[in-house]
Backbone as numpy.savetxt, mean C-alpha at the origin, in Angstrom:
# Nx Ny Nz CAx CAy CAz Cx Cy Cz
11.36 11.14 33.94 11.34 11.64 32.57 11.30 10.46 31.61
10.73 10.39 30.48 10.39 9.80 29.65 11.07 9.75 28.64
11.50 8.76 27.69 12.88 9.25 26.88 12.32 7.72 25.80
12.05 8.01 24.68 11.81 7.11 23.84 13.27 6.56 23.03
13.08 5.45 23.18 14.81 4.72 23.01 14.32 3.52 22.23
12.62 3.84 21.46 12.74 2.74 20.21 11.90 3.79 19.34
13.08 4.70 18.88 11.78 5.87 17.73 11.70 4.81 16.55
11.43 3.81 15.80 10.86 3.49 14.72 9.39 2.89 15.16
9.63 2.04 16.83 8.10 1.93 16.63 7.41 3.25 17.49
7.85 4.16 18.02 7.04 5.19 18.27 6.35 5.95 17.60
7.17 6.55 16.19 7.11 7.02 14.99 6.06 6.13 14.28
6.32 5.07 14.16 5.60 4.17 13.28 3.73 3.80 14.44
4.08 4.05 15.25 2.62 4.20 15.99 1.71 5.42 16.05
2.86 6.65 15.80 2.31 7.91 15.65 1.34 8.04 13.82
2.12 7.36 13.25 1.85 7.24 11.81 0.25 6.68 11.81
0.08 5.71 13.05 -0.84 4.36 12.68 -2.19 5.42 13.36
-1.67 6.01 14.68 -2.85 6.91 15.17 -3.18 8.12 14.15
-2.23 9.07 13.57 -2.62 9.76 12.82 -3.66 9.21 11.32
-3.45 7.77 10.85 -4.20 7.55 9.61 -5.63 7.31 10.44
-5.33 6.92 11.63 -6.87 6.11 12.34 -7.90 7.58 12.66
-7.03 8.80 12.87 -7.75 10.02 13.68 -8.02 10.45 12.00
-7.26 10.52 11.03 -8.16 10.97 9.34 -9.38 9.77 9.02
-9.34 8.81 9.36 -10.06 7.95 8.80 -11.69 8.34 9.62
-11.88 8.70 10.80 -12.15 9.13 11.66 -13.43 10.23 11.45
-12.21 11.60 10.88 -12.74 12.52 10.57 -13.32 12.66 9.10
-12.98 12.05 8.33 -13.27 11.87 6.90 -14.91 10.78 6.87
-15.06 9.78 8.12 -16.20 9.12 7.69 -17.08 9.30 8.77
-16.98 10.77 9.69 -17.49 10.82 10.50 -19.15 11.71 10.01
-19.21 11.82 9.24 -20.68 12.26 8.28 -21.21 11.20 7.92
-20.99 10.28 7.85 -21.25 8.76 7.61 -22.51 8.17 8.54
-23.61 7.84 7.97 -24.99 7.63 9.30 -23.62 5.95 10.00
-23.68 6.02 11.14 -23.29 4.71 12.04 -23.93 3.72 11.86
-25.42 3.78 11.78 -26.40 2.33 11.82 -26.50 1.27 13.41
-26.73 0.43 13.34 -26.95 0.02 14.37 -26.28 -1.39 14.05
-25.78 -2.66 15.12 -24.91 -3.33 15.17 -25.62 -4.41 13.71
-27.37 -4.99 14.17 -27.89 -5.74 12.94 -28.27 -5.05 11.96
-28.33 -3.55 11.86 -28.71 -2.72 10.27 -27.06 -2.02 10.19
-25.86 -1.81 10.15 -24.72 -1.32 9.85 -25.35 -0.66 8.21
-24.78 1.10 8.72 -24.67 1.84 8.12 -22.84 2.20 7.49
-23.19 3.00 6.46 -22.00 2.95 5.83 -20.70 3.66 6.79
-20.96 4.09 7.88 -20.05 4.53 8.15 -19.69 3.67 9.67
-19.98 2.56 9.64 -19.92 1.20 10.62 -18.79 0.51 10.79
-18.63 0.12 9.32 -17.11 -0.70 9.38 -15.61 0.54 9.43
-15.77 1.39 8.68 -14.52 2.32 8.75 -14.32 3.28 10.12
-15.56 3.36 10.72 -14.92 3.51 12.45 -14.55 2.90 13.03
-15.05 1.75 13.17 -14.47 0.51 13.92 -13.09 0.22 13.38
-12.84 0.25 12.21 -11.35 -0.22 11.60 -10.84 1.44 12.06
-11.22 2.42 12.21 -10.02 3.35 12.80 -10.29 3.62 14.12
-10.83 3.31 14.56 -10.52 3.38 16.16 -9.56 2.20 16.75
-9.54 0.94 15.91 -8.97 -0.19 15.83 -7.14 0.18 15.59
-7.26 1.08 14.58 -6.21 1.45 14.18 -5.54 2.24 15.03
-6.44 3.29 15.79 -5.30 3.80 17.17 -5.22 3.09 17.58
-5.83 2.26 18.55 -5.74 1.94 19.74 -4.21 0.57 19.18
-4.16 0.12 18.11 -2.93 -0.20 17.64 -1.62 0.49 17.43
-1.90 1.77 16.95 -1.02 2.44 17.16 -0.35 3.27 18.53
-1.37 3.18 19.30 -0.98 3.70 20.72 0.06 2.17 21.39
-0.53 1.16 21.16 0.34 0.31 21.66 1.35 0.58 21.29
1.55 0.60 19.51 3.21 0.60 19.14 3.88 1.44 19.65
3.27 2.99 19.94 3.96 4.22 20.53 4.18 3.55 21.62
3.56 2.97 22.68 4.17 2.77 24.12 5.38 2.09 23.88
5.74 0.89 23.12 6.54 0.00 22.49 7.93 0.73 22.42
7.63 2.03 21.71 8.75 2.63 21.83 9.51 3.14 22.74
8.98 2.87 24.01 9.58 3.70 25.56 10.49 2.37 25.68
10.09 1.37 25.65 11.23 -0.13 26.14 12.79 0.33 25.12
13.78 -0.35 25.90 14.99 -0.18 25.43 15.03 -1.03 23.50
15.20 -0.48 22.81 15.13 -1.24 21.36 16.57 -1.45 21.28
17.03 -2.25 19.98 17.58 -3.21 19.55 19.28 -2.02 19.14
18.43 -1.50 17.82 19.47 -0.71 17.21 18.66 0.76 16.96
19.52 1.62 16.90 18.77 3.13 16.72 18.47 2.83 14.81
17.23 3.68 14.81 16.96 4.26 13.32 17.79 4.16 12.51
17.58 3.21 10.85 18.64 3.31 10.11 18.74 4.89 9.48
19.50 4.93 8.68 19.46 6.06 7.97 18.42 6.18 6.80
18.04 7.28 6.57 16.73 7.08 5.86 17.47 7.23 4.15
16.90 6.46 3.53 17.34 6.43 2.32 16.35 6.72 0.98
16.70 7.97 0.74 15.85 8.24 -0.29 15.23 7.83 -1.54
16.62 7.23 -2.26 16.42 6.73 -3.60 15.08 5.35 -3.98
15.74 4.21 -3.04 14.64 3.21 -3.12 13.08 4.00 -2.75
12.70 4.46 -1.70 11.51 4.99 -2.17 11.07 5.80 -3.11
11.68 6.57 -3.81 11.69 7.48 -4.99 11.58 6.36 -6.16
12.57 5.27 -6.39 11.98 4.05 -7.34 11.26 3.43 -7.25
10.50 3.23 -5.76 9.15 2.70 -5.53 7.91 3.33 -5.84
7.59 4.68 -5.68 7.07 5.51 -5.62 6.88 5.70 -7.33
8.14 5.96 -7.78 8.16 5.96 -9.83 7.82 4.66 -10.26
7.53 3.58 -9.60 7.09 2.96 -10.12 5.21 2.33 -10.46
4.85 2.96 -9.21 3.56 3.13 -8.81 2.91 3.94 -9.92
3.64 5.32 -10.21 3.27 6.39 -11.15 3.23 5.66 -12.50
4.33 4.72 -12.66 4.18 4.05 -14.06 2.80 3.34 -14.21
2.89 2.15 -13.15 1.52 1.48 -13.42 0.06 2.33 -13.50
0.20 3.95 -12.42 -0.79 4.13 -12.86 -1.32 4.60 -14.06
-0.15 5.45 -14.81 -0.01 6.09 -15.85 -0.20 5.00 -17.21
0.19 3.93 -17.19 0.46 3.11 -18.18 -0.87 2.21 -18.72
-0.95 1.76 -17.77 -2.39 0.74 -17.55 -3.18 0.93 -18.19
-4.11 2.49 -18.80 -4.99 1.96 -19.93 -4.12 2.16 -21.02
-2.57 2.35 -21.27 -2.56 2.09 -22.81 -1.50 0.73 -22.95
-1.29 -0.23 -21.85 -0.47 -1.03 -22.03 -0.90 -2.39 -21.31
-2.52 -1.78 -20.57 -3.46 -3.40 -20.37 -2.57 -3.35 -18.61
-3.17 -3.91 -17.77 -3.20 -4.52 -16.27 -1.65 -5.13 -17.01
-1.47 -6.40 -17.48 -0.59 -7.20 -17.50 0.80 -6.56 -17.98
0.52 -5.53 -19.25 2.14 -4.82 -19.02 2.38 -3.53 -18.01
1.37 -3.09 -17.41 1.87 -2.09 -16.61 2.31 -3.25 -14.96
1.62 -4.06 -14.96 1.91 -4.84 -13.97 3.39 -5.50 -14.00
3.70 -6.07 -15.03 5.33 -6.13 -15.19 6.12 -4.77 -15.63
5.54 -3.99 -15.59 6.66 -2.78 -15.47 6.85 -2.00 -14.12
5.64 -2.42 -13.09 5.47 -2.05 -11.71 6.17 -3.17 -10.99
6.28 -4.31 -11.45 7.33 -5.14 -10.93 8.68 -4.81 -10.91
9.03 -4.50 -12.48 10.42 -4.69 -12.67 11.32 -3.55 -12.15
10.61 -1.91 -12.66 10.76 -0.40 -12.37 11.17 -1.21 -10.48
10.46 -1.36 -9.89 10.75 -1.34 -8.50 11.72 -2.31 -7.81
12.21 -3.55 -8.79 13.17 -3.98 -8.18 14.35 -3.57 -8.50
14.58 -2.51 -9.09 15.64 -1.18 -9.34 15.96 -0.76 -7.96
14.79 -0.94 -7.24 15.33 -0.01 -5.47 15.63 -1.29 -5.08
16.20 -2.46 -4.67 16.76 -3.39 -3.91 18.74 -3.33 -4.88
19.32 -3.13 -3.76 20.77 -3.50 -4.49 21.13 -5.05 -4.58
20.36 -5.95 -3.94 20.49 -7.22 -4.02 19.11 -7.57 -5.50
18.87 -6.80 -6.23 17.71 -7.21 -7.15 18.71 -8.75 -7.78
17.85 -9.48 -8.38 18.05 -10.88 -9.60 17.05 -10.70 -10.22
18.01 -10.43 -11.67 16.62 -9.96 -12.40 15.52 -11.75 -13.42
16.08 -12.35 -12.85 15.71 -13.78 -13.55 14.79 -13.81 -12.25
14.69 -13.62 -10.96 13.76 -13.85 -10.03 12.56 -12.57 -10.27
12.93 -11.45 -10.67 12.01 -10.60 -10.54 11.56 -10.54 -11.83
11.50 -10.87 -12.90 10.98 -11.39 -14.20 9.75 -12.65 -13.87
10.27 -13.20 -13.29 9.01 -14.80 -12.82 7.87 -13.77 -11.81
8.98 -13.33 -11.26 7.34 -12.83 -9.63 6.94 -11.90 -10.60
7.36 -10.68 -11.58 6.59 -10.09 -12.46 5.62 -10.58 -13.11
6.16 -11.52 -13.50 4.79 -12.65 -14.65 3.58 -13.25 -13.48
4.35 -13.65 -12.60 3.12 -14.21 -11.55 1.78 -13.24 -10.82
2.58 -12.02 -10.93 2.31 -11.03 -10.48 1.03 -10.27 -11.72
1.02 -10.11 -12.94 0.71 -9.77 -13.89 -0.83 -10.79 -14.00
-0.30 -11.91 -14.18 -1.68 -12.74 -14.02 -2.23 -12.64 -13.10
-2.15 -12.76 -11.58 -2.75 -12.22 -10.61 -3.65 -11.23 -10.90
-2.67 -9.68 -11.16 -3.50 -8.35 -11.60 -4.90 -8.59 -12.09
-4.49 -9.34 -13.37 -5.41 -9.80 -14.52 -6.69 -10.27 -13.89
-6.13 -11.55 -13.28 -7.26 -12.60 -13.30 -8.58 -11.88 -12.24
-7.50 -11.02 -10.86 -8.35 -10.59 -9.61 -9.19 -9.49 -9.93
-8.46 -8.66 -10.24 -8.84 -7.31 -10.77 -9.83 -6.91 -12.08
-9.17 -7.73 -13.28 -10.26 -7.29 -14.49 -11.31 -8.16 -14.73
-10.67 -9.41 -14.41 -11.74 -11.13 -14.29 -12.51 -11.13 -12.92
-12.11 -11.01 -12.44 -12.59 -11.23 -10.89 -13.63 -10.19 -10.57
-13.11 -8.72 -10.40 -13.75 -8.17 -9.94 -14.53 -6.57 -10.97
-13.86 -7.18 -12.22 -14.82 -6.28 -13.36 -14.02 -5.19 -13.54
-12.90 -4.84 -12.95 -12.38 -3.37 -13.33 -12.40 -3.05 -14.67
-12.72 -2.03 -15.67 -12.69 -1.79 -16.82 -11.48 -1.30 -17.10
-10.80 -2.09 -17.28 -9.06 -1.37 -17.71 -9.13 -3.12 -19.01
-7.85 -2.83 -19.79 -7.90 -3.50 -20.69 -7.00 -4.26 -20.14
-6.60 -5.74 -20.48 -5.61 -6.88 -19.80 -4.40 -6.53 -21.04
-4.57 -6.50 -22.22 -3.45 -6.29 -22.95 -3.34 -5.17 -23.60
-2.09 -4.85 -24.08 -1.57 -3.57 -24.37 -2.72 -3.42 -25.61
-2.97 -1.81 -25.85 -3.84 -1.37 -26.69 -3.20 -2.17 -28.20
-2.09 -2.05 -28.45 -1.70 -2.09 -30.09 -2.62 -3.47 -30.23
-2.17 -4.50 -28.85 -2.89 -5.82 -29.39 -4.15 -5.97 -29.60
-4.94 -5.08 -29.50 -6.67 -5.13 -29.06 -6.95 -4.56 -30.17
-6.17 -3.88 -31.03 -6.80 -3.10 -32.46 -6.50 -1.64 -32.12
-5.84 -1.26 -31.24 -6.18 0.27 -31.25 -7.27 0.85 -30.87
-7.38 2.04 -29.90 -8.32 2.92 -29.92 -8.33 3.89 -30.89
């Protein structure tokens, strides 16, 4: 009999096969192409079949004796992670990449009980230019870098 005695990576392999078997079925209308003409649906099979066969490892992973059982699952920090995501997305065209990006910083180091808010103020700012530079400079996204009031208003 079979008795899984590491459920986080079993669980966490079941997770990895289930996104690989949607990824799967979602780009399986996709023409394949051939290895020197790759069609659009070329690279996202290969990355989910990639993705089970990763996740089947982790599931086996979980039959070996593990360390410590499952912590307790804790709701709140993901619920402040999660509200914070909603901010940046919500915020961003009226407060520019750079302030929703420090409010997606800061909102989320609310879920760590060890937060410093003088450390998460700097990785916010570092973090903000990043956004900026990759995202609206870099790669053209049409979102505004600074908050509307500064741009004149829509």
């Amino acid at each position: 009999m079979w008795l899984v005695r590491n459920p986080k990576d079993f669980l966490a392999g079941l997770l990895f096969m289930a996104f690989g078997v949607a990824a799967l079925v979602i780009g399986w209308s996709y023409p394949l192409g051939t290895i020197s003409r790759m069609g659009p649906g070329y690279f996202p099979r290969i990355l989910a079949v990639l993705l089970i066969g990763l996740g089947g490892l982790l599931s086996l992973r979980g039959f070996r004796p593990g360390e410590e059982p499952c912590p307790r699952w804790h709701g709140k920090p993901l619920g402040i992670v999660l509200l914070s995501a909603a901010v940046f997305g919500f915020a961003g065209e009226w407060v520019g990449v750079v302030g929703a990006s420090l409010a997606l910083v800061l909102v989320s180091s609310l879920a760590s009980e060890e937060c410093r808010w003088k450390e998460a103020l700097i990785s916010s700012v570092i973090q903000a230019v990043a956004a900026a530079a990759i995202f609206v400079y870099g790669l053209g996204v049409p979102l505004p870098v600074w908050p509307v009031i500064f741009m004149g208003g829509r």
